[in-house]
N, C-alpha and C positions, 0 to 999 in steps of 0.2 A: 608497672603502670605505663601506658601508651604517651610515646612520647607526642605535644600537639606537633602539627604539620603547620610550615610556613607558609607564607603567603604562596610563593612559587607552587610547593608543591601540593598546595590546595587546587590551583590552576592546573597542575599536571592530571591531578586524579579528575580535575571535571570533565577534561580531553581524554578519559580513559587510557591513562599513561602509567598504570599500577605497577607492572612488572617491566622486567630488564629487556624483554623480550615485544612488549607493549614501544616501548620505545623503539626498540631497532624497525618493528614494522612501519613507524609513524613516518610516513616518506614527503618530501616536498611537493609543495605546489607547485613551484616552477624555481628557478635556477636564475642567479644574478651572476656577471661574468667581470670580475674584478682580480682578475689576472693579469691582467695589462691597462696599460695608463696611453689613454688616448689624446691628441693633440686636438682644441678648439677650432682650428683654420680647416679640420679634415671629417666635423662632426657634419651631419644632416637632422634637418629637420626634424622636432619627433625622435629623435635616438636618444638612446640612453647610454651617457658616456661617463669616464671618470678620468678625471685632470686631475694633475697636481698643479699647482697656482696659488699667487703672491696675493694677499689684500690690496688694495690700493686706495677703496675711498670706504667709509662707513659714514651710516645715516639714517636716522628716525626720521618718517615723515607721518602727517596725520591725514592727508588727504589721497585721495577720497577716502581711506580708511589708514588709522596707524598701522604703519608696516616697516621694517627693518629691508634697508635695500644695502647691499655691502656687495663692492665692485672687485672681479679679480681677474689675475691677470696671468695665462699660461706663458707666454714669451712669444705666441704664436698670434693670440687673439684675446678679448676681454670676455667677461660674461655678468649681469646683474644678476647675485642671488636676493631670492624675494621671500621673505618671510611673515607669515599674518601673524604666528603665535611665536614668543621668544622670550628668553627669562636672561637675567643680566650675566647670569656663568657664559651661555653662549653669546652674549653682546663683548665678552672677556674675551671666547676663544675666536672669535670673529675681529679683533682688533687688526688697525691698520699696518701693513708687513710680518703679519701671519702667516708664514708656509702651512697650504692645507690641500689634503688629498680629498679630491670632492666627486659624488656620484648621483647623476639626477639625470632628468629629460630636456633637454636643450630644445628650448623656441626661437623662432627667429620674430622680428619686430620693425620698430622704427627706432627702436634704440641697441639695437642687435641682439647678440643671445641671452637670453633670458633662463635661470635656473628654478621653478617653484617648492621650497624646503625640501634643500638635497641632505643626502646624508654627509656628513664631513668627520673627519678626525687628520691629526697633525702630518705631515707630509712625511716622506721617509718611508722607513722599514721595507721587511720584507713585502712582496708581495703573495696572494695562495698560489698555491700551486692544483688548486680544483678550481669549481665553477662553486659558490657558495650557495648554498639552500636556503630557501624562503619557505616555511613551514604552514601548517595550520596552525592558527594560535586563539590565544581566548585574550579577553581584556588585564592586562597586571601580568601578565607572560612574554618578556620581550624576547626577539628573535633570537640576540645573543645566549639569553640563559637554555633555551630551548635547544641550540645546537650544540653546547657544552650536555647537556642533558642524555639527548637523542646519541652523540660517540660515545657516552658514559656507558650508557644503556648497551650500545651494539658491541663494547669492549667484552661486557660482562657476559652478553646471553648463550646460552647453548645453543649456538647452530649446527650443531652436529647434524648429518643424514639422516631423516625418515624413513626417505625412500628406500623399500628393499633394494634395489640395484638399478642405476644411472637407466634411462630408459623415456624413449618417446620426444618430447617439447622438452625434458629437462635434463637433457644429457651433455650440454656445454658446459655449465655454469653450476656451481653450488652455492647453496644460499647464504650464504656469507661471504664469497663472492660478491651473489647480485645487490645487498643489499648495502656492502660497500660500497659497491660502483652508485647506485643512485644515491647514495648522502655527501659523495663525491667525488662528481664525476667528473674526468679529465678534461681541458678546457677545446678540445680538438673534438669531441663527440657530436654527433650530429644531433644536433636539437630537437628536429622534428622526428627522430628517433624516442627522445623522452617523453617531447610531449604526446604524442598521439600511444605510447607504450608499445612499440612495437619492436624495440631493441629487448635482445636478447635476455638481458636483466629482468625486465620487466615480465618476459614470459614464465622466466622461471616463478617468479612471483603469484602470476595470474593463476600458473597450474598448482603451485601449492594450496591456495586458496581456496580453489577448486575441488581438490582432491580431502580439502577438511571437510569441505561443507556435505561432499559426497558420503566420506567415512560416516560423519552426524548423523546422516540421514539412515545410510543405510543401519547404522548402529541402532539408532532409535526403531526402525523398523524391525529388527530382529529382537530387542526388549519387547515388544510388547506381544511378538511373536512367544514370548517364555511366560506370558501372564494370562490369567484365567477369564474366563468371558461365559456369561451362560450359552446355551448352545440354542438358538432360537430355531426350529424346524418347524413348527406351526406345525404341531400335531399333539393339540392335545384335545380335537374334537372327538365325536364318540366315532368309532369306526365305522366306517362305509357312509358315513355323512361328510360333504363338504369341509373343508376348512374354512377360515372366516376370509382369508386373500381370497379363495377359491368366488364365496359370497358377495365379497365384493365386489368381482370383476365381471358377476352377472347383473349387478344392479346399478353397473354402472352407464348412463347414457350414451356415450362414446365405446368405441374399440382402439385398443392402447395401439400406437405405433410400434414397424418392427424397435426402431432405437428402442422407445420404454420398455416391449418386451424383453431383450436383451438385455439391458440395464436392469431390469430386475431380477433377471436369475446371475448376473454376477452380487448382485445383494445377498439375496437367498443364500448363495452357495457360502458366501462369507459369514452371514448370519447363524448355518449350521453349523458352523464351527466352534471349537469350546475356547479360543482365542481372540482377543479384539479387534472388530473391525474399522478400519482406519481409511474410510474413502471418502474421495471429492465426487459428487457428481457434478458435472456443469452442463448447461443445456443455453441455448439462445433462448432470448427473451420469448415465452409463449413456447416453448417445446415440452412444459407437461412436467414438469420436476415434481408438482405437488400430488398428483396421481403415485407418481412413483413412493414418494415418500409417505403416502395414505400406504400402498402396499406393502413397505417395508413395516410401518406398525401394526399392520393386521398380521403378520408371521410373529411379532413380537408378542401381542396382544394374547394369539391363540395357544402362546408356549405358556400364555400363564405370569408374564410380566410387565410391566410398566413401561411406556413411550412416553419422551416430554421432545414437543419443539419449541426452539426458541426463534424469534423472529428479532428483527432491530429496532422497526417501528412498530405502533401500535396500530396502523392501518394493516402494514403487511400480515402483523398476525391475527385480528381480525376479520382479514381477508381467506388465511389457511386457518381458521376454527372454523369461519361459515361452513366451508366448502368439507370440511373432513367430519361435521356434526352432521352435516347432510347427507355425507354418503355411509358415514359410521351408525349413527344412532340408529338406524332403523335398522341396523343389524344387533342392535343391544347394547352398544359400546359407549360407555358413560365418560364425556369427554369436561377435562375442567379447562378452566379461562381466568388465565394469572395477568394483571397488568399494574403497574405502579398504580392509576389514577382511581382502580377499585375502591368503594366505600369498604367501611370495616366490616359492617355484618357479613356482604356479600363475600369477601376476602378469607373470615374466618371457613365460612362454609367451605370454600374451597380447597381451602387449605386441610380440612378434615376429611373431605374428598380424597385427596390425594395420601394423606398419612396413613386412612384405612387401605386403601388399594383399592376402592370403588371405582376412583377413577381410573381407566385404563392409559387413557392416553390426557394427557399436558400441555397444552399449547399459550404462550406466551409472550412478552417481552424481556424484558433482564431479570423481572421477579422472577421468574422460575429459578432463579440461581440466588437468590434471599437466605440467610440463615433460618428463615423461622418456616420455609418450605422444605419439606422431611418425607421423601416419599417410602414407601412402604419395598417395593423391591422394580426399581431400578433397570432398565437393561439396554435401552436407546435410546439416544440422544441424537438427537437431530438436528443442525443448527443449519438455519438459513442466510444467504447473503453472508457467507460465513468471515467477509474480509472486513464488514461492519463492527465484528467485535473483537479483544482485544484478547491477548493470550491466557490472561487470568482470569479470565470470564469463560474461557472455554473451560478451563481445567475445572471451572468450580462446578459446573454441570455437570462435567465426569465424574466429581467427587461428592455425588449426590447419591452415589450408588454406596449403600453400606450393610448389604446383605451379601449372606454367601451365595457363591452361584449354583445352589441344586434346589429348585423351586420344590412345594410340597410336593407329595404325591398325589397325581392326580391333576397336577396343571395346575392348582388352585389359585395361585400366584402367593401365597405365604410366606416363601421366602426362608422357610426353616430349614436348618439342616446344622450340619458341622459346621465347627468356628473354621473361619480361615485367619491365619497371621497374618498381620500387617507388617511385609517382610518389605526389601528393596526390590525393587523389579526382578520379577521374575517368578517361579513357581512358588507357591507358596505367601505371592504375594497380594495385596488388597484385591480384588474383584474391580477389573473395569467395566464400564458399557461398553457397547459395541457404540460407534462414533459416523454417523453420517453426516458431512459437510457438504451443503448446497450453495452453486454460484450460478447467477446468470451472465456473469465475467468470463466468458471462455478463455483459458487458458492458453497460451503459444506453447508450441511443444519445448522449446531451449528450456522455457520456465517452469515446465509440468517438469521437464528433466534434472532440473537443478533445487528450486526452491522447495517444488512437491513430490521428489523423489523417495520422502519416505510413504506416500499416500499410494490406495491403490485410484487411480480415477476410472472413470465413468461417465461418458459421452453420449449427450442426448443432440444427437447430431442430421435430426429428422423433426420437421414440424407437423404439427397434426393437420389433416384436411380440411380446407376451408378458414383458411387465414389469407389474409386479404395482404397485398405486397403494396408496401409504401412508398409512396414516392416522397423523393425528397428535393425541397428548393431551398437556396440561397438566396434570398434578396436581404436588399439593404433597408436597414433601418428608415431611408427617406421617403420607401416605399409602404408605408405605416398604412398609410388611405387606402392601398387595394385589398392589406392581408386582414383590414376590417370591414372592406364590403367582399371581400371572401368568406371571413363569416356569417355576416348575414344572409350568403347564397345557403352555407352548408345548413344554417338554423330553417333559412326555409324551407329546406329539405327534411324537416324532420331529426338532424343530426346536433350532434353537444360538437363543444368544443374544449382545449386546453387550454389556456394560456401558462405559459412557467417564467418567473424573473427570478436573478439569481440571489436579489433583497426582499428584506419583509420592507422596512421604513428607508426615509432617506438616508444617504449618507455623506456626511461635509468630507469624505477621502474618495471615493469612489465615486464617477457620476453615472449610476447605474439605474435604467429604469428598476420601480421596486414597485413589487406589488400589490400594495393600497393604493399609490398613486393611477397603477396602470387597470385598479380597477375601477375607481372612480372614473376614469377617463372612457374607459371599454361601458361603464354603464349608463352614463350620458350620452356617446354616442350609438350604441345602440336604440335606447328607450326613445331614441327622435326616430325608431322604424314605429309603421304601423300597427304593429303587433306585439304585445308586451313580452319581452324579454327580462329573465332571469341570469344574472351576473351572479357567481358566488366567487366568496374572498377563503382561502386555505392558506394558513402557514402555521409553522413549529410554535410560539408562542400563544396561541388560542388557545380556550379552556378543553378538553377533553369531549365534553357532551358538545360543544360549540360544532368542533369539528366533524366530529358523529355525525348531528342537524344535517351538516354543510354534506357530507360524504352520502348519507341518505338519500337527500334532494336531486344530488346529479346522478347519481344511480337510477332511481328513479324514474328521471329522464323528468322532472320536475323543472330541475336547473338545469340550460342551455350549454351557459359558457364557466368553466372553474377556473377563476384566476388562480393558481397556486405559484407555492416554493419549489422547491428539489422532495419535499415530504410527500409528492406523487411518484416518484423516481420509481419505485418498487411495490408489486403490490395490489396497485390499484386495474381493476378487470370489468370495464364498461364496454360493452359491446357495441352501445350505437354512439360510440365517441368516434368521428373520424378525421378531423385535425388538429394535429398537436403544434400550437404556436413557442418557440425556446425565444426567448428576448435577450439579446445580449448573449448568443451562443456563442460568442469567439472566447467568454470568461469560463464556458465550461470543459470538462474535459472529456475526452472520448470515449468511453465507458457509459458516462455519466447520461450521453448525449443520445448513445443505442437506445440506454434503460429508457431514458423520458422518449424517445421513438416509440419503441417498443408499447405505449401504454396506448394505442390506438393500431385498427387495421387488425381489431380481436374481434369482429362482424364481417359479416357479409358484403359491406359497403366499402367503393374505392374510398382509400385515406391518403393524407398524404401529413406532412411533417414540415413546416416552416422555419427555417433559422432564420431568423431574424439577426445581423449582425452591424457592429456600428464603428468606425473607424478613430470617432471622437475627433481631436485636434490632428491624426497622424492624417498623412493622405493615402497611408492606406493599412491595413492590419499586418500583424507581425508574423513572422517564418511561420511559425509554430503553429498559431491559429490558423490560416489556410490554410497549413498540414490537417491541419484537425477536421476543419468545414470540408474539405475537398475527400476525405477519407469517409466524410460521412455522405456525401452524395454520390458520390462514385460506388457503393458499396453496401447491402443490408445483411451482408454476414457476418452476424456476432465474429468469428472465427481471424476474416479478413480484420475487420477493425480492430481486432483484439495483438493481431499481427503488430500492424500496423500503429496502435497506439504504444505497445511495447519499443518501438523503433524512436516516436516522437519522446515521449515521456519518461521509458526506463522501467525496472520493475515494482516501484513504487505503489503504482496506482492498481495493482492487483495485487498484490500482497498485504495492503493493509496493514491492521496489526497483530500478523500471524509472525513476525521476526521481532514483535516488539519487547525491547531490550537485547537483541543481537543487529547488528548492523546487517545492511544488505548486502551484497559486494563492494568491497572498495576499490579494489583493484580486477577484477576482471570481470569483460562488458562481452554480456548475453548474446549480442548485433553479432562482435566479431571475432569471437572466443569459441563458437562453437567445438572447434575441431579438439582443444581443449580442454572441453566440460565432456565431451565423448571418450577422451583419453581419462579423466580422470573416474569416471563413470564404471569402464571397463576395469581399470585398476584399484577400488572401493573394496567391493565385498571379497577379490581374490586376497588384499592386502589383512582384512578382518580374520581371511580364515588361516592363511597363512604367516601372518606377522601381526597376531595382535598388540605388542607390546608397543610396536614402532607405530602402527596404528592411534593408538590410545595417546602414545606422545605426542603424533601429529595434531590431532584434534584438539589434546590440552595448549598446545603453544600456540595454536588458531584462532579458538574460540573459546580459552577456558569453560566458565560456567556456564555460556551461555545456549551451549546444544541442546538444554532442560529444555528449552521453549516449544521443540519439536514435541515434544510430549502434546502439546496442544494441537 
């Protein structure tokens, strides 16, 4: 029987501190230097020192607030320690002619040095002979138990060598070494060496790290390289007649870009293959992704098997069923329509759609991954915006497919044939789809190398003719009155407008405009123009049909101006929209700010893009934010900002929850690791083919279970 775990080590496992090895990796925040005992008469301002010193006077007082002031005294100089929280043990060990060893931030005053609850314990002993570690920690997990823990752990772990032989970034130092010296390090090391990880320790660190998430990747990439996939060639029309791709590319209005061309025969060429296809396309906002991904399910379609997309919101996929019934269905192609909000009868219908194989292709929101949707046979999966959804959400699409992969004879799409085992990866193993992931999040290449190194990607790096180029302004919030007789220029021009707030209501934490406030306001002072104008209100909590009404109207060109949420971010394709108002654009982020760019300048009409930014109480807006605003006007290439956001923010904001349940890097950063994430890149698949075993160990003591996730 499992023995229970103690308080501590319930704290340990919340930090994901399971194994011995868990521990040696868990490295300090920063480093306290209580090696030497410094004299009062030689502290400065602001420093953080540790004296030994006599008590001299103690004292409760109540005003302004009860507080414990107890005076002491190095031989050099005095110091008041000030304490607001105190329990009578320490009123005990704080008595007057107490020898105590004291460590805190020294202020100066009108009463001199000042201490605010310093650490203390009894004067004497030894002193370390390192620099003491300040850890991560959680609540009920005090520093001390944590660094008895953390040596515990690094006593025990196997740090033996991975590496096949000493080589590149990591030929100084071995890891047990490095991670001795960082749990404690000698008191004469340069600081700014730790902190910023540029000491030699830390590289060794960086490139291990590196070189697991490489292995993972590549690992995962060569599994799915050994699993079975139907072989989509899109020929199961009658011969000497078109294919249905072929079909479709003549009825379609447009002529594809070379980019889409190109993009779709590296699809093609993956799709005939009898193993699963694992690619990212990304494209800028408006380069044609949904084209592409109409042609990847007409090769599917015509082999005789089933397409489902999933989209995040229920407008974006609204938006990609319009657009794929209309280009599909008059070619024959019986397309269904899954969303949570569906009534039941319509729901049931659908659902029988899909389980016979009528429907060919699937388009949806998270319903298409429902247990009670059961499609008939399976073969691509399409996921859109694909950082919107979470890793077990992708898996559960893939795992929608439950036929073998040798369709009837004859294309039919039946799905009969031989059993295949449900084995572990590999031959013989369940039947995947083939997997296309779409973003309008252009990738930076460090991140395509590292995070999406097991994908193949595919770059829609060409906009279609006749997109109108945005201009973008900066003004301040106090300039409210021109960006609303601006709109009234553009309404009388025949043109809509956006507005976006980053609130639906108000809120008592945030003082952010929100957008029923700012449409009541935008509709008042419109309706005093001569000409009646139409305001409509969008956001996330509206009924389903509500927002429909709303999405209608301004399509339409009924409604003027749509006050919305971020639930236009993606999606939404009105052509005679051509300025987009962000309110409060210093709260959003760079990605975020392209996408709501991007939903305007899809016409023929100059557009332009308003950030509206507001500084509140500060006198002026923080690093970051400027970074942000100046990134976005300086700049209308998805590719640049995506750079460029990657540098302000990290990889967080493009990976979404494609790592969720494995951390992102802890230790080594995309900016200035390159030369690193190259060396471990190049040494990945040689070390797989060559030294699988030290391989497999590497990955296991990196990221035990958590390499699973790449499967998504």
């Amino acid at each position: 029987m499992p023995t229970a775990l103690s308080y501590p080590q319930k704290a340990l496992h919340k930090l994901g501190l399971v194994r011995d090895i868990d521990l040696a990796l868990h490295l300090p925040l920063r480093y306290e230097d209580e090696t030497r005992i410094s004299r009062l008469c030689e502290a400065g301002e602001g420093q953080v020192v540790q004296i030994e010193a006599t008590v001299t006077d103690v004292q409760v007082t109540l005003r302004p607030r009860r507080q414990l002031l107890v005076t002491v005294d190095d031989g050099s100089d005095t110091c008041v320690l000030r304490f607001f929280s105190f329990y009578p043990s320490q009123q005990k060990a704080l008595a007057v002619g107490s020898s105590l060893r004291l460590r805190g931030e020294v202020k100066g005053g009108l009463m001199g040095w000042t201490m605010m609850h310093p650490s203390f314990q009894s004067a004497g002993g030894d002193l370390p002979s390192a620099l003491t570690p300040v850890y991560p920690t959680v609540a009920g997990l005090p520093q001390s138990y944590l660094r008895r823990a953390v040596l515990s752990g690094l006593a025990r772990a196997d740090l033996s060598d991975t590496l096949p032989s000493p080589a590149g970034p990591v030929s100084l130092w071995s890891l047990r070494q490095a991670l001795s010296f960082l749990h404690q390090p000698a008191p004469d090391v340069a600081l700014a060496a730790l902190e910023d990880r540029s000491h030699p320790a830390w590289q060794r660190l960086k490139a291990e790290e590196l070189l697991a998430q490489q292995l993972s990747q590549w690992q995962a990439r060569r599994g799915r390289d050994a699993m079975q996939a139907p072989a989509l060639s899109g020929q199961s029309a009658v011969a000497g007649e078109p294919g249905l791709a072929q079909r479709l590319l003549s009825v379609l209005p447009f002529a594809l870009t070379a980019a889409q061309t190109r993009v779709c025969a590296e699809i093609a060429q993956d799709l005939a293959r009898p193993v699963p296809m694992h690619r990212l396309l990304q494209g800028d906002v408006g380069s044609g992704k949904t084209v592409v991904a109409a042609l990847a399910a007409a090769l599917c379609i015509d082999s005789g098997w089933q397409c489902a997309l999933m989209a995040p919101t229920e407008i974006l996929a609204e938006q990609h069923f319009a657009k794929l019934v209309g280009w599909l269905e008059p070619l024959g192609i019986r397309t269904a329509w899954l969303t949570g909000s569906q009534k039941t009868k319509e729901r049931r219908a659908m659902l029988a759609l899909i389980a016979s194989g009528e429907a060919a292709l699937v388009v949806g929101t998270h319903a298409v991954i429902q247990e009670k949707v059961q499609f008939k046979n399976l073969a691509l999966a399409i996921i859109d915006e694909q950082h919107r959804f979470g890793v077990a959400q992708r898996l559960a699409l893939r795992n929608k497919m439950n036929v073998p992969v040798e369709p009837s004879p004859g294309g039919g799409g039946d799905g009969e044939g031989a059993s295949v085992n449900h084995t572990q990866d590999g031959v013989g193993a369940k039947p995947q789809p083939h997997l296309l992931m779409m973003t309008a999040t252009p990738i930076p290449r460090t991140l395509a190398m590292s995070y999406y190194a097991d994908l193949e990607v595919s770059t829609l790096d060409e906009l279609p003719p006749g997109r109108t180029p945005i201009v973008t302004k900066l003004v301040h919030d106090q300039r409210r009155d021109q960006v609303i007789e601006r709109i009234r220029g553009q309404i009388a021009e025949g043109r809509q407008v956006y507005w976006v707030c980053p609130l639906i209501e108000e809120s008592e934490t945030l003082d952010l405009a929100n957008a029923t406030q700012t449409h009541a306001d935008l509709s008042a002072a419109l309706h005093a123009s001569n000409a009646p104008v139409m305001v409509g209100l969008l956001h996330s909590r509206m009924p389903v049909a509500e927002k429909k009404a709303v999405m209608a109207l301004f399509k339409e060109g009924l409604m003027q101006v749509l006050v919305s949420t971020t639930v236009i971010e993606v999606g939404v394709d009105v052509p005679n929209a051509s300025l987009m108002v962000v309110e409060h654009a210093e709260r959003f982020g760079l990605s975020q700010l392209h996408q709501l760019r991007g939903r305007v300048g899809r016409g023929a009409a100059a557009s332009a893009c308003v950030l509206l930014y507001s500084t509140g109480d500060a006198p002026r807006l923080s690093q970051t934010a400027r970074e942000r605003l100046r990134a976005m006007a300086e700049s209308s290439d998805g590719f640049e900002i995506a750079r460029r956001d990657l540098e302000i923010r990290g990889p967080g904001e493009f990976l979404g929850a494609r790592q969720s349940g494995a951390p992102l890097l802890r230790f080594a950063d995309l900016a200035t690791d390159t030369p690193l994430l190259e060396w471990a890149r190049a040494l990945a698949p040689k070390m797989l083919d060559d030294y699988p075993e030290l391989a497999q160990r590497h990955i296991e003591r990196w990221l035990g279970g958590k390499a699973e996730y790449l499967k998504a």
